[in-house]
C-alpha positions as a Markdown table, in Angstrom:
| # | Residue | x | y | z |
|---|---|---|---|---|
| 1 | Unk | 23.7 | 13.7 | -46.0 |
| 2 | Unk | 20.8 | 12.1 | -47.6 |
| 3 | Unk | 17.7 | 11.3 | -45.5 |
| 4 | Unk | 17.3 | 8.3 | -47.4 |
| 5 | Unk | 20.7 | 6.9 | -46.5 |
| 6 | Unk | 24.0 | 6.9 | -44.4 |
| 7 | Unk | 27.2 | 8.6 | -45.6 |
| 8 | Unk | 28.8 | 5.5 | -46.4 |
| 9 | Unk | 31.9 | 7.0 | -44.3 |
| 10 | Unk | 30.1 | 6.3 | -41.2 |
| 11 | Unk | 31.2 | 3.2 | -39.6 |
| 12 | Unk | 30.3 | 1.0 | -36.5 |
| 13 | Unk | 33.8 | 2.2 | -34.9 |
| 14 | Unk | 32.9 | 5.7 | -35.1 |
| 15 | Unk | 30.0 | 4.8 | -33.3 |
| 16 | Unk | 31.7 | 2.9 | -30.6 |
| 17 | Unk | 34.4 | 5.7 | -30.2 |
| 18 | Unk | 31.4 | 8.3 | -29.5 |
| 19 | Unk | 29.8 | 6.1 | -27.3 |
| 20 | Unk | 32.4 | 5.1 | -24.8 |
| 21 | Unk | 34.2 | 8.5 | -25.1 |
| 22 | Unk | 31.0 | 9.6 | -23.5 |
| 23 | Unk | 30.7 | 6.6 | -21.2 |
| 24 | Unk | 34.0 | 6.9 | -19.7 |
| 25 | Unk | 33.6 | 10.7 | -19.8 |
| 26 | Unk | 37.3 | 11.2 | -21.8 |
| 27 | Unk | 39.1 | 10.2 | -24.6 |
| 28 | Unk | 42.1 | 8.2 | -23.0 |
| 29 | Unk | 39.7 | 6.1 | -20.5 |
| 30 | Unk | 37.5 | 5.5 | -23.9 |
| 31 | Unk | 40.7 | 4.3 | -25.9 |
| 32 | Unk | 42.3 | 2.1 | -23.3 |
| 33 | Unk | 38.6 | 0.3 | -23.3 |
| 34 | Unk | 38.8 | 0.4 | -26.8 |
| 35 | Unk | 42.3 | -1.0 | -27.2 |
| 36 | Unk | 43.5 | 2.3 | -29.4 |
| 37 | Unk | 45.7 | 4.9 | -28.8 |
| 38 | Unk | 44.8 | 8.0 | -27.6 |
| 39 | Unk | 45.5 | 10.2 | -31.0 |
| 40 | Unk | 43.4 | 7.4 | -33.0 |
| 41 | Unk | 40.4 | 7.6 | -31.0 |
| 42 | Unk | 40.9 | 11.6 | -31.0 |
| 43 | Unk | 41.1 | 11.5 | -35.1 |
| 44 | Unk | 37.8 | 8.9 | -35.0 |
| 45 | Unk | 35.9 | 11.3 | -33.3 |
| 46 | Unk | 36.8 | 14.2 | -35.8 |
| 47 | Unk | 36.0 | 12.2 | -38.1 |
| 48 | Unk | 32.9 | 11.8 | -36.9 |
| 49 | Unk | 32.0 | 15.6 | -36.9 |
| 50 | Unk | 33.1 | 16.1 | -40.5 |
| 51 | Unk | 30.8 | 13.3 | -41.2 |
| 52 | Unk | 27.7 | 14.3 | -39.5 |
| 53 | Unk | 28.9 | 18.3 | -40.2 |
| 54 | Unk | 28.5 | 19.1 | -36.7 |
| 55 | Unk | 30.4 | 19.6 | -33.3 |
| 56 | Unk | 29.5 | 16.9 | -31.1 |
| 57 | Unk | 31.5 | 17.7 | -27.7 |
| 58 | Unk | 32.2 | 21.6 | -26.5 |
| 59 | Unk | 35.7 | 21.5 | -26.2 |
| 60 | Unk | 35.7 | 25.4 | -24.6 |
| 61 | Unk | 35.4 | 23.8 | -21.0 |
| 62 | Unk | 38.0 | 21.7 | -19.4 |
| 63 | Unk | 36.3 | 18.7 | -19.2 |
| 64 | Unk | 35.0 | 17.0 | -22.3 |
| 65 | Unk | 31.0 | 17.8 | -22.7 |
| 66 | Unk | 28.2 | 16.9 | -25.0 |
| 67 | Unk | 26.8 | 19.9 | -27.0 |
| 68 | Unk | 23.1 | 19.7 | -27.5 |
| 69 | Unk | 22.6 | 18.1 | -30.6 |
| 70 | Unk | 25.6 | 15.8 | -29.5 |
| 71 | Unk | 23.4 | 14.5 | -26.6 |
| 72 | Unk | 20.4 | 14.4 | -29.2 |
| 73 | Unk | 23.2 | 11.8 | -31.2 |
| 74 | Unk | 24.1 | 10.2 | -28.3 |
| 75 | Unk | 20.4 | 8.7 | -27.7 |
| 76 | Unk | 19.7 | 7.4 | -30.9 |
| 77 | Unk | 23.5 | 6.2 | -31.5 |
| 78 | Unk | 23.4 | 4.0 | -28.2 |
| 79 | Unk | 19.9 | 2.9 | -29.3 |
| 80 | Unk | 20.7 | 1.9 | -33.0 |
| 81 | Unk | 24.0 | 0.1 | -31.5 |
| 82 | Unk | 21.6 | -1.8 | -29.1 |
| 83 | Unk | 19.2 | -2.6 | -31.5 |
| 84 | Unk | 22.2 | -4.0 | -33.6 |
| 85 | Unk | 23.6 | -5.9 | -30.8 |
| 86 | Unk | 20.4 | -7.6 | -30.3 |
| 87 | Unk | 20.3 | -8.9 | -34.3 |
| 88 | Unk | 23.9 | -10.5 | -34.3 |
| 89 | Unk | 22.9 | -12.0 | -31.1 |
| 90 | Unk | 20.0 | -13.8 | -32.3 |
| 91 | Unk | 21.6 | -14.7 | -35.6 |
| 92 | Unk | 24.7 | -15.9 | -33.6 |
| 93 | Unk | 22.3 | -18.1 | -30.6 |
| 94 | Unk | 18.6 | -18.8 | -32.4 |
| 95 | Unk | 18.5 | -20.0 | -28.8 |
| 96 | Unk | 18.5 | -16.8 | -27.7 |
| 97 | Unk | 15.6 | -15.5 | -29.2 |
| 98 | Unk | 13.1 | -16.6 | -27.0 |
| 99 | Unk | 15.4 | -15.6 | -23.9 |
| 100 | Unk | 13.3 | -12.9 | -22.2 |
| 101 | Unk | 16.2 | -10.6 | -20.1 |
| 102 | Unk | 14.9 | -8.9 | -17.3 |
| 103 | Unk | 16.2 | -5.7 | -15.3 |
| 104 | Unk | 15.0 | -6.4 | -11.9 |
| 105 | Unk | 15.1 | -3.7 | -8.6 |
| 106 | Unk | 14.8 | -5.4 | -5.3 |
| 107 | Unk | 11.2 | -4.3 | -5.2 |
| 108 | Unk | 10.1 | -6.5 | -7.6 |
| 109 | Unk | 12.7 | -9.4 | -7.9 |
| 110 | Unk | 10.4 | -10.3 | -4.4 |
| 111 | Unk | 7.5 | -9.4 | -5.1 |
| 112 | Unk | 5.9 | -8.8 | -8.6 |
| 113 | Unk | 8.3 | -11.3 | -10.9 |
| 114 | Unk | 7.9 | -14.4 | -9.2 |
| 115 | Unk | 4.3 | -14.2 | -8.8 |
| 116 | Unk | 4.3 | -13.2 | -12.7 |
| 117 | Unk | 6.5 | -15.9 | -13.9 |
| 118 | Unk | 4.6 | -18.6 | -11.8 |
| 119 | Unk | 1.6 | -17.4 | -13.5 |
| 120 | Unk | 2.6 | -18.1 | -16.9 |
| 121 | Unk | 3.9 | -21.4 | -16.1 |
| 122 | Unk | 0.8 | -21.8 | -14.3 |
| 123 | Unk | -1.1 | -20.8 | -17.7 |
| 124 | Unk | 0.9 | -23.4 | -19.5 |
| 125 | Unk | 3.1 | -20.7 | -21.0 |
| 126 | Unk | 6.8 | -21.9 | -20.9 |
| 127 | Unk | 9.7 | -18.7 | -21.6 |
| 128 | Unk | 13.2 | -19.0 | -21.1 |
| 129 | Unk | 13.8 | -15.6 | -18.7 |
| 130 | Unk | 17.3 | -14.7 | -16.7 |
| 131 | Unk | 16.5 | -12.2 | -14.5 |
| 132 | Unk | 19.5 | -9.8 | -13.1 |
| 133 | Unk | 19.2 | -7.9 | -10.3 |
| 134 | Unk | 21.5 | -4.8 | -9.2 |
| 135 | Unk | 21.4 | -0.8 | -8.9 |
| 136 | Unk | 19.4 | 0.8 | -11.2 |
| 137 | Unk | 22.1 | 3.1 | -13.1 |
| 138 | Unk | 23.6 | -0.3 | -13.9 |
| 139 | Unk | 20.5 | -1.8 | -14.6 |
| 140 | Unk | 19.7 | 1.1 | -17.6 |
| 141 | Unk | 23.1 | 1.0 | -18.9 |
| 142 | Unk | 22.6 | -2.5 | -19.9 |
| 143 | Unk | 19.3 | -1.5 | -21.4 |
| 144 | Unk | 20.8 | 0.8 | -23.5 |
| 145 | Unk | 23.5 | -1.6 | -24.6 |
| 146 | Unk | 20.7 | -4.2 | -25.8 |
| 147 | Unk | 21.7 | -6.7 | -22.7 |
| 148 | Unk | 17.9 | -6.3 | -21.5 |
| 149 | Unk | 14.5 | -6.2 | -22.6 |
| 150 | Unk | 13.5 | -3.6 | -19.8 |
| 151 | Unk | 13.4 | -2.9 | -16.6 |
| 152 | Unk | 11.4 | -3.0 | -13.8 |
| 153 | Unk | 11.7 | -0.8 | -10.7 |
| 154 | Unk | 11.2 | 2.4 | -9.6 |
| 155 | Unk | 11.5 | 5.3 | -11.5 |
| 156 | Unk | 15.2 | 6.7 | -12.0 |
| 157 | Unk | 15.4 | 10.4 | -12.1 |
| 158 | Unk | 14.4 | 11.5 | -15.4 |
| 159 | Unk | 17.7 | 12.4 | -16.7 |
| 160 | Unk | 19.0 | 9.3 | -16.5 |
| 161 | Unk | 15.9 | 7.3 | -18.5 |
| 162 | Unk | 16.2 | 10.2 | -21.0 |
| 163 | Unk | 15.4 | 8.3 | -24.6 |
| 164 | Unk | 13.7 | 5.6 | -22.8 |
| 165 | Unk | 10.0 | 4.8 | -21.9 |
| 166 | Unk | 8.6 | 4.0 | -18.2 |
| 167 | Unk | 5.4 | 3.1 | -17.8 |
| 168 | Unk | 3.9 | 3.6 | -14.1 |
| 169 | Unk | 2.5 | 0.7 | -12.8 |
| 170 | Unk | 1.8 | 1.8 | -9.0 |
| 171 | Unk | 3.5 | 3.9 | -6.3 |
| 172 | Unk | 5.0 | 2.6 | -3.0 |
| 173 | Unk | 6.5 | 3.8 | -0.1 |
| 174 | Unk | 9.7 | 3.3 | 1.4 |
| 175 | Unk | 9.5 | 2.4 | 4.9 |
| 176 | Unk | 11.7 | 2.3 | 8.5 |
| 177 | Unk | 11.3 | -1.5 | 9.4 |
| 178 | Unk | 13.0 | -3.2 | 12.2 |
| 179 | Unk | 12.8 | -7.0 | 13.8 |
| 180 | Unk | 9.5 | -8.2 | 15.3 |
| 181 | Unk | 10.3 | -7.6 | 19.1 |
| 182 | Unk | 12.5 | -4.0 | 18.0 |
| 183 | Unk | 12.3 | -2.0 | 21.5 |
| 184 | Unk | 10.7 | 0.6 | 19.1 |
| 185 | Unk | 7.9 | -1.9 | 18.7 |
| 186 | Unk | 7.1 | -2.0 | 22.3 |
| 187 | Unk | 6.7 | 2.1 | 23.0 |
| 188 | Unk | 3.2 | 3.7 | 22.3 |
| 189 | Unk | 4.3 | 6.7 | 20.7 |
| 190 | Unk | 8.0 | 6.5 | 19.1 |
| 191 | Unk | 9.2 | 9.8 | 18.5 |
| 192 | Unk | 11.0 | 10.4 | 14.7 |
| 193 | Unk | 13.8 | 11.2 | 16.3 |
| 194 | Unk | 15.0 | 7.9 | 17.9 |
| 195 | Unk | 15.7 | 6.3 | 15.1 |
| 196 | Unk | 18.8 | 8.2 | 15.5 |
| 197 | Unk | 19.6 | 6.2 | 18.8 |
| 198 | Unk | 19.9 | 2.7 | 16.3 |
| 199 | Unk | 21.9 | 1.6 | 13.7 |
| 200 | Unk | 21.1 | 2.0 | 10.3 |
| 201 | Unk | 20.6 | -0.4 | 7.3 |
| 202 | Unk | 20.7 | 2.4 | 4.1 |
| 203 | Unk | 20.9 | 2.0 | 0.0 |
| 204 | Unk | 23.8 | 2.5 | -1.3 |
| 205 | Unk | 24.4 | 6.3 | -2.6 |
| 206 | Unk | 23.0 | 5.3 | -6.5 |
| 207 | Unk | 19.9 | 3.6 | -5.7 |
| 208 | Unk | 17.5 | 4.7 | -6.6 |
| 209 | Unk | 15.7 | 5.5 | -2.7 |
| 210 | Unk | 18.5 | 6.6 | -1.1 |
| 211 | Unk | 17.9 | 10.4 | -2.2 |
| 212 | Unk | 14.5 | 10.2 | -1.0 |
| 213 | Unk | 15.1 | 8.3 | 2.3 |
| 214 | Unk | 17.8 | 11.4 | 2.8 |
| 215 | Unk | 15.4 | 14.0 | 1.9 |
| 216 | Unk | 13.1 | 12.3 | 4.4 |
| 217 | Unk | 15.1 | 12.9 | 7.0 |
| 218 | Unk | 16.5 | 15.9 | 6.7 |
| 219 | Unk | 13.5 | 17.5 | 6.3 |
| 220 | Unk | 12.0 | 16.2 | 9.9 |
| 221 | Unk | 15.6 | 16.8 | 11.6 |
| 222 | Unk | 16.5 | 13.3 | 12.4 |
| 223 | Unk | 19.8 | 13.3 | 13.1 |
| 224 | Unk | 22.3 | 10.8 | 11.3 |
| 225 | Unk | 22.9 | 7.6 | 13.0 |
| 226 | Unk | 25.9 | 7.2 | 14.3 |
| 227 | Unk | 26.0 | 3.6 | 12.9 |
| 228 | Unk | 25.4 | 3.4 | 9.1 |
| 229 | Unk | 25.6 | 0.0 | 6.8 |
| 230 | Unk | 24.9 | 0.3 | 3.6 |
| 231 | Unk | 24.1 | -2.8 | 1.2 |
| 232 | Unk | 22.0 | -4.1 | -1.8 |
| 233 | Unk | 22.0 | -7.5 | -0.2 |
| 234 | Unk | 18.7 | -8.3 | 1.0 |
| 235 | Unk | 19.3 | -11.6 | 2.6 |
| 236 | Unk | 22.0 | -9.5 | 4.5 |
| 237 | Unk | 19.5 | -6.9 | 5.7 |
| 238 | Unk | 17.2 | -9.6 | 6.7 |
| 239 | Unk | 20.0 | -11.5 | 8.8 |
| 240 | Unk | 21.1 | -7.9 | 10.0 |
| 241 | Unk | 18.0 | -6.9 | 11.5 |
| 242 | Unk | 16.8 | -10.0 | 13.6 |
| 243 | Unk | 20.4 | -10.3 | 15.2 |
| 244 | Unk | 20.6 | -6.7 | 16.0 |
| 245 | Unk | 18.4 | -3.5 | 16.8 |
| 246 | Unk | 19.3 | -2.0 | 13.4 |
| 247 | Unk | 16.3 | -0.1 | 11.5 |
| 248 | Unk | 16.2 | -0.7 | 7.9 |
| 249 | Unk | 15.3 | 2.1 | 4.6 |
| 250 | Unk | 13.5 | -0.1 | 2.4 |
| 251 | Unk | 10.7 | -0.3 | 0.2 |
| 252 | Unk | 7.6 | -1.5 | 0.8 |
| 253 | Unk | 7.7 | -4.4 | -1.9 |
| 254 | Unk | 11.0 | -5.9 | -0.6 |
| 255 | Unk | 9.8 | -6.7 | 2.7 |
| 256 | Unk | 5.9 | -7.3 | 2.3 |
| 257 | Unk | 6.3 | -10.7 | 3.2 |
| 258 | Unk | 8.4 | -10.8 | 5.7 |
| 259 | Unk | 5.9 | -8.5 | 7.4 |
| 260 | Unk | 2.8 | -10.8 | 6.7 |
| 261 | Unk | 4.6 | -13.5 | 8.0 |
| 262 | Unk | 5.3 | -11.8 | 11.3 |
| 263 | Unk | 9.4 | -11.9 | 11.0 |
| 264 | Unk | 9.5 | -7.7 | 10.3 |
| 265 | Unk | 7.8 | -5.3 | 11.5 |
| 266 | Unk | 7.6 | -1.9 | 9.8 |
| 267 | Unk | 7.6 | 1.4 | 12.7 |
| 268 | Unk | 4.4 | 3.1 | 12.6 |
| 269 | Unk | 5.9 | 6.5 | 11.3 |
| 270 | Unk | 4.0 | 8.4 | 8.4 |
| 271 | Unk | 6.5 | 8.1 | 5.5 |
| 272 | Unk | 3.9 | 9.5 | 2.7 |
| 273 | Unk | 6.7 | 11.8 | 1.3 |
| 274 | Unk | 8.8 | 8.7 | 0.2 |
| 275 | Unk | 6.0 | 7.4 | -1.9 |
| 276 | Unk | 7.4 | 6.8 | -5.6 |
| 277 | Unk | 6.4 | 5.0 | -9.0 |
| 278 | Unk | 7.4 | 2.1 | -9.8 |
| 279 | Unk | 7.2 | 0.6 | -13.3 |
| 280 | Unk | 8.8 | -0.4 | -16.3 |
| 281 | Unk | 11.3 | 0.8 | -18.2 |
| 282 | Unk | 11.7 | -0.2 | -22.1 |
| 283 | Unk | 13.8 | 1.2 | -24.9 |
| 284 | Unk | 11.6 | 2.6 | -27.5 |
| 285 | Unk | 13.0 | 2.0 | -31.0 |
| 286 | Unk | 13.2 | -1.9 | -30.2 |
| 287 | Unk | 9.8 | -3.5 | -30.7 |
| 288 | Unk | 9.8 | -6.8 | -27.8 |
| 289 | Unk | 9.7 | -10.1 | -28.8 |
| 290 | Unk | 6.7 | -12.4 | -28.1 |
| 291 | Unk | 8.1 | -14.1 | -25.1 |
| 292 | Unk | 8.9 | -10.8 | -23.7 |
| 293 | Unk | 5.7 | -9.0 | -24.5 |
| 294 | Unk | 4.4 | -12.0 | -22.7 |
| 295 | Unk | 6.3 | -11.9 | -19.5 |
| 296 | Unk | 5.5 | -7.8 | -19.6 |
| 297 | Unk | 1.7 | -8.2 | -19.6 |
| 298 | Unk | 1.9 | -10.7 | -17.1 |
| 299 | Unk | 4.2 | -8.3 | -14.8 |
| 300 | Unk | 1.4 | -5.7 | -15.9 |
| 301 | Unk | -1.6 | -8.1 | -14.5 |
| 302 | Unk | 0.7 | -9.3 | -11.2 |
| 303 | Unk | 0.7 | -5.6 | -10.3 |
| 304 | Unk | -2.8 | -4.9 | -10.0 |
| 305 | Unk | -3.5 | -7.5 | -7.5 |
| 306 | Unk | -0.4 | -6.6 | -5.4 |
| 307 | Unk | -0.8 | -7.2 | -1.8 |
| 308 | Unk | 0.2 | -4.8 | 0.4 |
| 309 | Unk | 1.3 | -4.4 | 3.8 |
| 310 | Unk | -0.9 | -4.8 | 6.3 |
| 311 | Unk | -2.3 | -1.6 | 7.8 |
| 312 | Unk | -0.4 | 0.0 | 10.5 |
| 313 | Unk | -3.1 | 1.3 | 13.2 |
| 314 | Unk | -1.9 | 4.8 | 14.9 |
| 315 | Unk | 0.8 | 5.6 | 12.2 |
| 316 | Unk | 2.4 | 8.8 | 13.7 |
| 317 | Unk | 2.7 | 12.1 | 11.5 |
| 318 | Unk | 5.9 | 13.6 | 11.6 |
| 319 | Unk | 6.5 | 16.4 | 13.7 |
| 320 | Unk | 5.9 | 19.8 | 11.9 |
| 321 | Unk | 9.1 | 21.7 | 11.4 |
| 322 | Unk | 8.9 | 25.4 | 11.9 |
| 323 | Unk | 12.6 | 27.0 | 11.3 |
């Protein structure tokens, strides 16, 4: 094939086929979405490899698999497709164009992006920006597809931002926090371990804390509670915690100022080991618009002056764990 130009063979539904074959992990989920038959989107992908001259999926194991250079297609495929999506949008809704779309993780959609967005309107600046919130694998996907600008959030495990750029903007901790007047509150010395004796308000399994909150744990022996919610609501949690004596996994950003204000209260446990980046997350063969290299700088600026929780005297180590 010349490096000058595509085999004029190649066509968008090739494209498609590869990329929701390996979305949906199979070739009859993949042509159901597509609306084809199974056979057709089983010829489109063969016709794919005599096109590009390679074998894109190693079909020596029993489920379907990206070779290496296959994943190597796979990332600039799903980022040319994007890129593409993003051009017939704008020419299809000039409104569109100065719409900034922003992935937003609870630890921001509190803290960082409304303080950066009343800034620039503050400034004068005026731009058009939907924010959409959710977990973070869902979050990327629509990155990929061209649905977002970027991201902002902590850092999702490297395999899963692979072809993508995050940029660290600070590190936070996740923290054990409780209602104000929590009988945890009113003990000197708490011991890890009770947290077991409470219910627990957890992440669900693909956020992107829960692994670390887990690891936490485990490695100090805390047993599971025998009470476990899980939920991405926030407003929930909040609710949740002042009518009951639940302890919520959280990070620090989401629940700054309920903290300041005096309605939470974080437990005074060292939690150092559940310190993460957070940052932003932007595809890097799509150059931003203005608007959106705008809001960016500002969510840049917003998170140097963060404010922090306030300082918890007598924060209590965990205990060392011989085995």
């Amino acid at each position: 094939m010349s490096l000058t130009q595509l085999d004029p063979r190649l066509k968008l539904r090739h494209l498609r086929c590869f990329l929701e074959v390996v979305r949906l992990g199979g070739l009859a989920r993949a042509a159901s979405a597509l609306n084809m038959s199974q056979p057709a989107a089983t010829k489109t992908i063969q016709e794919l490899e005599a096109i590009l001259g390679v074998a894109l999926f190693d079909r020596s194991r029993r489920t379907l698999a990206l070779t290496s250079v296959g994943e190597l297609f796979r990332l600039h495929a799903a980022n040319g497709v994007a890129a593409l999506l993003q051009g017939v949008q704008v020419t299809s809704h000039p409104s569109l164009a100065g719409t900034v779309r922003v992935g937003a993780l609870p630890t921001v959609s509190t803290a960082i992006l409304p303080t950066a967005l009343a800034a620039l309107t503050g400034d004068g600046i005026v731009v058009p920006t939907r924010v959409i919130t959710g977990p973070n694998a869902y979050l990327i996907d629509m990155l990929r597809a061209g649905e977002l600008d970027f991201v902002v959030g902590r850092m999702a495990d490297p395999h899963d931002i692979a072809g993508l750029s995050f940029e660290h903007l600070y590190s936070e901790l996740v923290c054990a926090v409780v209602r104000k007047d929590h009988p945890l509150t009113r003990r000197n010395s708490p011991a890890l371990s009770s947290l077991s004796d409470y219910p627990w308000l957890m992440p669900p399994p693909d956020a992107v804390i829960r692994p670390t909150v887990e690891r936490f744990l485990r490695a100090h022996d805390v047993p599971v509670s025998r009470n476990v919610l899980e939920t991405v609501s926030d407003s929930f949690a909040r609710n949740y915690l002042r009518a009951t004596d639940a302890v919520w996994f959280i990070s620090e950003g989401v629940v700054a100022p309920d903290c300041r204000d005096g309605l939470l209260a974080v437990l005074p446990f060292a939690m150092d080991e559940t310190r993460g980046p957070v940052g932003l997350t932007t595809r890097v063969d799509v150059t931003l618009s203005p608007a959106a290299a705008s809001v960016l700088a500002e969510i840049r600026q917003t998170s140097r002056g963060l404010p922090t929780l306030p300082q918890r005297p007598g924060a209590l180590a965990p205990p060392s764990i011989h085995h």
